[in-house]
C-alpha positions in Angstrom: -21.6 -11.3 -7.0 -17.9 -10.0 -8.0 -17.0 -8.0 -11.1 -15.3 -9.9 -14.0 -12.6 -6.9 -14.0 -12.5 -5.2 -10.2 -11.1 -1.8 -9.3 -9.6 -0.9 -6.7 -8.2 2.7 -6.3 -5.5 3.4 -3.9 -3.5 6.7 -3.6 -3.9 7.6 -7.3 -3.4 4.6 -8.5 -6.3 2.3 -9.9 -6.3 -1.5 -10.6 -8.4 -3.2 -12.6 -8.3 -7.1 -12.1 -9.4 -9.2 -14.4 -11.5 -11.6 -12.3 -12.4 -15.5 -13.2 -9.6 -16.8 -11.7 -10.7 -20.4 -12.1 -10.9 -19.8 -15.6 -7.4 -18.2 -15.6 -8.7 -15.1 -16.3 -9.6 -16.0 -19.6 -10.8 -12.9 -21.5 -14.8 -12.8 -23.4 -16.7 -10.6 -24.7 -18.1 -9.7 -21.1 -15.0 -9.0 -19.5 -14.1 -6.6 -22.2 -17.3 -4.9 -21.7 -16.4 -4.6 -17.7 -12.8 -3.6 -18.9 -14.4 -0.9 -21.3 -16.9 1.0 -18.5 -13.5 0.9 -16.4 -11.4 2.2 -18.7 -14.0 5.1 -19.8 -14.5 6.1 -16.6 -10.8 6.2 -15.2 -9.8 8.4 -18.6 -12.2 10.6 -17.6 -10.5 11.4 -14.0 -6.7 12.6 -15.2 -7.0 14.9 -11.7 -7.9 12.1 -9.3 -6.1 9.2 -11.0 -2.6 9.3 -12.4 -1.9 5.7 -12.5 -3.7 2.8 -13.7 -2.4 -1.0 -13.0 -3.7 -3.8 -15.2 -3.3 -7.5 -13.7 -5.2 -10.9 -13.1 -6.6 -12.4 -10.0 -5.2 -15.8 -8.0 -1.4 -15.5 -9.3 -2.3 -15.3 -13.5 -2.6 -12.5 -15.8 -5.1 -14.3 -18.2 -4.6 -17.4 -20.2 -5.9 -15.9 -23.6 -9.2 -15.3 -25.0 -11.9 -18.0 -23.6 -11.7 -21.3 -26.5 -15.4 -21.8 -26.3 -16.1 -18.5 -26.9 -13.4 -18.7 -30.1 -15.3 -21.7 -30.9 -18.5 -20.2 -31.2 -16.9 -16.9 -32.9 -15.0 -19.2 -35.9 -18.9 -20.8 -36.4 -20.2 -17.6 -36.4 -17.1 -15.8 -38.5 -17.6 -13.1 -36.2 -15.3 -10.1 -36.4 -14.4 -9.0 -32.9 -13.6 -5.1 -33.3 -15.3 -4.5 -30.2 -12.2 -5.8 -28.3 -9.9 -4.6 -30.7 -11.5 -1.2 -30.2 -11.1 -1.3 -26.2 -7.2 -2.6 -26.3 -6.6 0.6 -28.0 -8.5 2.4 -25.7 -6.0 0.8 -23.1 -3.0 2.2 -24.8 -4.5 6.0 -25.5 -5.9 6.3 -21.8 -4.1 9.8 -20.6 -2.3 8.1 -17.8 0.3 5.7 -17.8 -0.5 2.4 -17.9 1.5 -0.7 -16.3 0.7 -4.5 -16.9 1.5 -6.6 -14.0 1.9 -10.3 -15.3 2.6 -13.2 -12.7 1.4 -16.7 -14.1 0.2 -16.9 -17.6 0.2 -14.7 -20.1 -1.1 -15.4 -23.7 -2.0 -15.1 -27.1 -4.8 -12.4 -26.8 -3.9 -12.0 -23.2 -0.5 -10.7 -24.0 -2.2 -8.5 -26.9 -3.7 -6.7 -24.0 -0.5 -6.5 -22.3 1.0 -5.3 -25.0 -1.5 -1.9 -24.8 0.1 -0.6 -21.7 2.9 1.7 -21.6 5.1 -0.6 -19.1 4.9 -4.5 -18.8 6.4 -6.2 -15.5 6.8 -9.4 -14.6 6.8 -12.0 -12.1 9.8 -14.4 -12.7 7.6 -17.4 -13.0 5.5 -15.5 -15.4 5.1 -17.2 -18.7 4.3 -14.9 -22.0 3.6 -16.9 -25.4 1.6 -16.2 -28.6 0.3 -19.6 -29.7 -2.3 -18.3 -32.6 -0.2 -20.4 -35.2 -0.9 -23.4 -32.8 -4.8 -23.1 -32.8 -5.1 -21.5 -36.6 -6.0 -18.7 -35.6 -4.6 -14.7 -36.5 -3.9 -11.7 -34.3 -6.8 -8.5 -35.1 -6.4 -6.7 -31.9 -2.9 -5.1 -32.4 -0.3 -8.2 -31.4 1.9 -8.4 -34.9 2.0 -4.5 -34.5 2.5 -4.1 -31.0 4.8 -6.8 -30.4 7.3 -6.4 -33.4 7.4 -2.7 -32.1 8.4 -3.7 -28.8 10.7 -6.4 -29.3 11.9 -6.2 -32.6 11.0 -8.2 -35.8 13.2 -10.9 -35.6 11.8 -12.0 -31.7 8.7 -11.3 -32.3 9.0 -14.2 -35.5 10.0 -16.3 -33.0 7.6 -16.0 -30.8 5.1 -15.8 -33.1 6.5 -19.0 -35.9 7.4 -21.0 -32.7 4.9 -20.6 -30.2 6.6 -21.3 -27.2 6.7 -19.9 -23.7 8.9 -17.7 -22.5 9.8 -16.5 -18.4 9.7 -13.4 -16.7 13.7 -13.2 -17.1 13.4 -13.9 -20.6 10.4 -11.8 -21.2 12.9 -8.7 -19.4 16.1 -10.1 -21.7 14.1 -9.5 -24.8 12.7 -5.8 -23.7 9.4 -7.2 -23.3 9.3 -6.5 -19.8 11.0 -3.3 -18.2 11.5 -4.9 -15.2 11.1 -8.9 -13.7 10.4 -8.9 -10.0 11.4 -11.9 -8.0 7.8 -13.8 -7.1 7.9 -13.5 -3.4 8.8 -9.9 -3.8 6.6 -8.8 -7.1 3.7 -6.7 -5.6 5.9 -5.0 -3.1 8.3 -3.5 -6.0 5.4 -3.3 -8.0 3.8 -1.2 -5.6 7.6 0.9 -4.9 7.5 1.7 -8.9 4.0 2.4 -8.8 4.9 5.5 -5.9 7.6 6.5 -7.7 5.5 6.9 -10.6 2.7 8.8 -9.0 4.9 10.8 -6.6 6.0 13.1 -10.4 3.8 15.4 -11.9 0.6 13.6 -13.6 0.4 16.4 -15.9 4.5 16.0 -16.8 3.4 11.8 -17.1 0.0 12.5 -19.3 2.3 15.4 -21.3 5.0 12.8 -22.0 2.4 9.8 -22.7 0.8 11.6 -25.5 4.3 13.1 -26.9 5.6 9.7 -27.2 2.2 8.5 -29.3 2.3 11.1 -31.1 6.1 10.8 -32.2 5.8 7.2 -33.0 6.9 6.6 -36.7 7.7 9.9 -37.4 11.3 11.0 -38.5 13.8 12.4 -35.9 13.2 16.2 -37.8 9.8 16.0 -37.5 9.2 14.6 -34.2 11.5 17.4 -32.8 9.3 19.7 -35.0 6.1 18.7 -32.7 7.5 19.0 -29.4 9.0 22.4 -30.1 5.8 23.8 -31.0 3.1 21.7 -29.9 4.8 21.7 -26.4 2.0 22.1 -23.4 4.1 24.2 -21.2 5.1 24.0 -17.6 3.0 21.8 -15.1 0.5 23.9 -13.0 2.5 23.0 -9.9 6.0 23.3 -11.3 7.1 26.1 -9.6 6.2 24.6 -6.1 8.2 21.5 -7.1 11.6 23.2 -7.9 11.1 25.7 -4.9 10.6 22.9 -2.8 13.8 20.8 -5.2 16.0 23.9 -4.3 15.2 24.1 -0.7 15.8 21.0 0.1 19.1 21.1 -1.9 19.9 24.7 0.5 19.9 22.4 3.2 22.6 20.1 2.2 
């Protein structure tokens, strides 16, 4: 029987797919408690992993949260921290994180998205938050994450308006870094993913938690923190400028 969320780990690099395809990957409560044993375990291997990839199986990301199980929530008036709680362990995972969006990508789909550290896109991808349409309120991070990202104004449009928007749009409004033509997506997805991996994971996992840190703090102070809270040189530095300078000898 397959996994909800399957990982596969390749060269450093670990995906986790979110697997019910014929449901378009719609997210429940069990697939966030695959995605949490996942994501515990890969933050817990910084020397063996120093990527981690977060994408959908059969061509969608996810379609949103699973309506039935909204339905029975509402009736209930559950709270749903739990998932709340593993989107934000997501963002503070020590490695970077991409999202890798082809098809659909929605509402509480795109609030996990919104927890990596990079978004790319497929050009037919299609990102929308359509709470207002259903009644229903972000809680796991989406009016935070997304107004950060994108800015206020976009992210009221997206929000007030609830429609779709592409992979090309998604990149025009910075809410992808890059859009990947379809037929080529997981071969430059899987060119930025060695470029990524081929730096120092210590330098990536330094910078990660710099730039949380930082966030919302003033110019002064966030210089302030990485002038004295600064880690120091990455265990292999000096092999990678001897080899750097060698290399440049040769020229």
């Amino acid at each position: 029987m397959s996994s909800l969320v399957e990982r596969h780990d390749d060269a450093g690099v670990a995906t986790l797919t979110l697997n019910r395809p014929e449901k378009l990957n719609a997210l429940s409560k069990d697939v966030f408690e695959a995605l949490d044993k996942h994501v515990e375990s890969i933050g817990r291997h910084t020397k063996t992993i120093g990527l981690v990839i977060l994408r959908g199986a059969g061509g969608n990301f996810s379609a949103g949260y699973d309506m039935q199980e909204v339905l029975e929530l509402t009736k209930a008036h559950a709270k749903p921290h739990f998932q709340s709680e593993v989107i934000q362990k997501v963002a503070n995972l020590p490695q970077p994180v991409i999202s890798a969006v082809q098809g659909h990508c929605s509402t509480g789909a795109m609030e996990l998205a919104l927890a990596a550290d990079l978004i790319v896109a497929s050009e037919s991808a299609q990102f929308s938050d359509v709470y207002a349409r259903w009644g229903l309120t972000p809680v796991w991070g989406l009016s935070l994450r997304l107004a950060h990202r994108i800015g206020t104004p976009k992210a009221a449009e997206m929000m007030f308006t609830c429609r779709s928007y592409s992979g090309r749009q998604a990149e025009a409004m910075h809410l992808a870094n890059f859009c990947f033509p379809d037929e080529r997506f997981d071969a430059d997805l899987s060119s930025m993913s060695r470029d990524i991996v081929a730096n120092s994971w210590y330098a990536n996992q330094v910078n990660k938690r710099a730039l949380i840190e930082i966030d919302g703090l003033s110019l002064h102070d966030a210089h302030a923190l990485e002038l004295f809270k600064n880690e120091g040189l990455a265990p292999d530095a000096a092999q990678r400028v001897a080899k750097f300078m060698a290399k440049a000898s040769r020229r």
